[in-house]
C-alpha positions in Angstrom: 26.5 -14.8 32.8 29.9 -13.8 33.1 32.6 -15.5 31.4 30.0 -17.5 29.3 31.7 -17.1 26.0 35.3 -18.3 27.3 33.3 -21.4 28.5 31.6 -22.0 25.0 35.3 -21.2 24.0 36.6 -24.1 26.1 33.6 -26.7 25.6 34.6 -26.2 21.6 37.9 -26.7 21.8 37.5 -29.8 24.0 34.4 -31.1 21.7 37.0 -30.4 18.8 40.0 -32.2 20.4 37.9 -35.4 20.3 36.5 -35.2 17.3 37.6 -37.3 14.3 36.3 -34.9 11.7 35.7 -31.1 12.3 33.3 -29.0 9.8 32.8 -25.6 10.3 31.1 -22.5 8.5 34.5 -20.3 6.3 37.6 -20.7 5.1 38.8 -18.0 7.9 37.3 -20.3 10.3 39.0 -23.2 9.3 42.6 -21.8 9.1 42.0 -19.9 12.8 40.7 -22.9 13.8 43.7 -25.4 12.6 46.6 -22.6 13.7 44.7 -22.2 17.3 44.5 -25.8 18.1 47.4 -26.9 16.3 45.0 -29.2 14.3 46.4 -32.5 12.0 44.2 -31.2 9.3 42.4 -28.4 8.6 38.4 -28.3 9.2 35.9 -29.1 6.2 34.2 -26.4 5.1 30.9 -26.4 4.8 29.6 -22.7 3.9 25.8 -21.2 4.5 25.1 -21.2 0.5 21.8 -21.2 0.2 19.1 -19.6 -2.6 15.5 -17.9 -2.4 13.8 -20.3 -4.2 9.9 -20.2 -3.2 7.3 -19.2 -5.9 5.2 -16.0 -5.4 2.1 -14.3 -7.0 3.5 -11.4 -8.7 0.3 -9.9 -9.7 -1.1 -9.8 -5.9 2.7 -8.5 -4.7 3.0 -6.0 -7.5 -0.4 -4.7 -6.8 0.5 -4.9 -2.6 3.8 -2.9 -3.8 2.9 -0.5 -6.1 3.8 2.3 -4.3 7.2 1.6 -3.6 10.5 1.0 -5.6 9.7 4.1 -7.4 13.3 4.6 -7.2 16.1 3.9 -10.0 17.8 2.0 -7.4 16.7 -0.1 -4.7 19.5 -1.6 -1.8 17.3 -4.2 0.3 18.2 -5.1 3.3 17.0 -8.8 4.7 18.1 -9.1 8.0 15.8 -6.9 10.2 17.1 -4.3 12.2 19.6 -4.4 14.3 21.4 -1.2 16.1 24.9 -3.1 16.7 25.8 -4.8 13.5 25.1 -1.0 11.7 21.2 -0.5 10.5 21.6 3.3 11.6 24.6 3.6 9.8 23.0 2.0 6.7 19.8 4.3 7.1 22.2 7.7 7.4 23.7 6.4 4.1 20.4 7.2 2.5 20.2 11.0 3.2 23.0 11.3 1.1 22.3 9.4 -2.2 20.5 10.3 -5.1 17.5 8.2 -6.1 18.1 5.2 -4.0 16.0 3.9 -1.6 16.7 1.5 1.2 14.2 -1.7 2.2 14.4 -3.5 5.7 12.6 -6.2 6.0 12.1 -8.6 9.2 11.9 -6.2 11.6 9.9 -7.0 15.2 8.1 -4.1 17.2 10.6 -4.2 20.0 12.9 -1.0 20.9 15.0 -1.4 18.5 12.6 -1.0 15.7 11.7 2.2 17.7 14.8 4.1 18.3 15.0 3.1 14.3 12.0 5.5 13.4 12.8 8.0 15.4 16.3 8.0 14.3 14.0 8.5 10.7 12.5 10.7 11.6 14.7 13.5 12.9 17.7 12.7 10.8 14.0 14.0 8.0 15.1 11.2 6.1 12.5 10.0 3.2 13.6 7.0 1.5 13.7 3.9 3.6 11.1 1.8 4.1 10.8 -1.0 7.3 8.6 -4.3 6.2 8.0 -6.6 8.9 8.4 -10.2 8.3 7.1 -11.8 5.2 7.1 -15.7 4.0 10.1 -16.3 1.8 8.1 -16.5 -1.9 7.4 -12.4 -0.6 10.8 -11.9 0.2 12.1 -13.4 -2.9 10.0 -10.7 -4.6 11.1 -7.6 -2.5 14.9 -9.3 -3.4 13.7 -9.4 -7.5 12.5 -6.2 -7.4 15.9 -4.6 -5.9 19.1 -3.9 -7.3 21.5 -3.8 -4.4 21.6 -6.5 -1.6 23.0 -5.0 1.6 24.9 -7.6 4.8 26.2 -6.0 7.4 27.5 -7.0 10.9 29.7 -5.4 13.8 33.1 -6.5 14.3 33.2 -6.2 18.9 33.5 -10.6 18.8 35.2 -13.1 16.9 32.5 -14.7 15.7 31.0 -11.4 13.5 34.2 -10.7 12.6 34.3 -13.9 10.9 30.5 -13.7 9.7 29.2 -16.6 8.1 26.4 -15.2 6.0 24.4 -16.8 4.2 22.5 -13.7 2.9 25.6 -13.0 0.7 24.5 -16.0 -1.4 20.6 -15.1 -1.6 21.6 -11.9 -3.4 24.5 -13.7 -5.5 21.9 -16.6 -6.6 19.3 -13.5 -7.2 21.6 -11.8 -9.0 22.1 -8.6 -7.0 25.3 -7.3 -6.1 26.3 -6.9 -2.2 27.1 -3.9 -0.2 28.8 -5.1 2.8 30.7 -4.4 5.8 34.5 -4.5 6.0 33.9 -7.9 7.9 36.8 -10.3 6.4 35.0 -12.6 4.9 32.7 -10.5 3.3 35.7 -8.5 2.3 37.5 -11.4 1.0 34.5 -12.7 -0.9 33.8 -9.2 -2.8 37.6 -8.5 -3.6 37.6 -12.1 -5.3 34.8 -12.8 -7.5 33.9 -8.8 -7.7 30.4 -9.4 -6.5 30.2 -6.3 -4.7 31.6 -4.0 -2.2 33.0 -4.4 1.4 33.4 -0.6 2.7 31.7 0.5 6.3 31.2 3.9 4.5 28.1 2.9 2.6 27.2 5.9 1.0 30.6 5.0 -0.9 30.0 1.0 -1.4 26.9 2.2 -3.0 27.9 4.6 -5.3 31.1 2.7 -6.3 28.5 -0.1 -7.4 25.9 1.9 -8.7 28.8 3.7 -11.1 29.9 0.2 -12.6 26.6 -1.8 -11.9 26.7 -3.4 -15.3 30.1 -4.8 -14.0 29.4 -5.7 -10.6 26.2 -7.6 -12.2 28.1 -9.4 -14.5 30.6 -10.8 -11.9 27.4 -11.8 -10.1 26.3 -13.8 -13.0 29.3 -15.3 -14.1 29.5 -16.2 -10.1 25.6 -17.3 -9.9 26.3 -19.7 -14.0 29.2 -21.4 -12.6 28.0 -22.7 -8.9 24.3 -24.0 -7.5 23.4 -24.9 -3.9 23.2 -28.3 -5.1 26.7 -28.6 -6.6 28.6 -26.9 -3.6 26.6 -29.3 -1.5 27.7 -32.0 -3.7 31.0 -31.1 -3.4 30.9 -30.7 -0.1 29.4 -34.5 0.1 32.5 -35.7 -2.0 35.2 -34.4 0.5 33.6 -35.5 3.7 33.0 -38.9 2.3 37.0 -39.1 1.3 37.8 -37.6 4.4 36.0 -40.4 6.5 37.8 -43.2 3.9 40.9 -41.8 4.9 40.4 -42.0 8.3 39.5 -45.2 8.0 41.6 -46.7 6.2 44.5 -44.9 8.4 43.0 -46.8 11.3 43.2 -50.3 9.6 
């Protein structure tokens, strides 16, 4: 449908002109949003922070698994394939790295999952492995067993250029540093708190992390010990409710 994200474009803008109280998904978010609109105040914030927590049988998935992660370094990859955000990019990065291997997992049998093994195969490259779905106490395990989490997206709209990932924060809460695309938040996030590395050459993110792992791993901690899920949405809970006993006691 032509013109369909301009309309979106307009219906949020309108829907946001009426609103009393506007939450959104990122800091960058917020401040486009409040400069664009020439808002009064500036959106909450309400991030995707979430963890992996489901159990798993680790006996039945290491005996499922026990012919992979042979490798000293394992960059997983949660988010299926997909050919625009950058999974051909990622799987080139492989060819070139010493004892790493790469892990999709989510992908469907569609034609993107088959331009992906053929791409495999005549690029002769050995170490990356596609899982299809799995139930998130088996994903949890694939994260645990790896030592790199990777998030990547394209940057041809607004709204991957300002991704909103809440994949960043299963690694973090899992303890794995990120490699990640130069998308701003994601760039802003790892320049920060030192969780990782933004850089669309990944063959460089990864060795830059895999060089000072202890220290990227450490930031992750230190990130991981001094927030939860729980508190941020806590936090989150205490600002709305003062932002709504502003408002109405502005209206008195």
């Amino acid at each position: 449908m032509p013109g369909k994200g301009k309309i979106f474009c307009f219906l949020e803008k309108y829907a946001c002109s009426k609103a009393d109280i506007i939450i959104c998904c990122n800091e960058e978010r917020a401040n486009i949003m409040q400069k664009t609109w020439n808002l009064k105040e500036k959106p909450i914030v309400l991030e995707n922070v979430r963890a992996l927590s489901c159990e798993y049988d680790k006996a039945s998935l290491d005996i499922k698994y026990k012919d992979f992660f042979t490798s000293k370094i394992s960059v997983i990859e949660t988010g299926g394939i997909d050919l625009e955000r950058g999974t051909l990019q990622l799987i080139k990065s492989m060819k070139e790295l010493n004892d790493v291997s790469l892990y999709i997992v989510g992908h469907k049998h569609d034609n993107e999952y088959r331009k992906t093994i053929k791409f495999i195969k005549s690029n002769q490259i050995s170490n990356v492995y596609i899982f299809e779905r799995v139930d998130l106490g088996e994903l949890r395990y694939l994260v645990d067993r790896s030592q790199i989490g990777a998030v990547i997206y394209h940057k041809n709209d607004l709204n991957n250029i300002y991704c909103a990932s809440g994949k960043v924060y299963e690694y973090i809460y899992a303890h794995k540093p990120i490699i990640a695309s130069e998308n701003i938040p994601l760039v802003n996030i790892c320049q920060k708190y030192h969780v990782g590395v933004a850089n669309d050459n990944f063959k460089e993110g990864i060795n830059e992390i895999i060089m000072h792992y202890d220290l990227y791993k450490d930031s992750v901690m230190q990130y991981a010990e001094k927030t939860s899920v729980d508190m941020y949405l806590s936090e989150f809970k205490d600002i709305l409710h003062k932002r709504i006993d502003d408002m109405i006691n502005c209206k008195r």
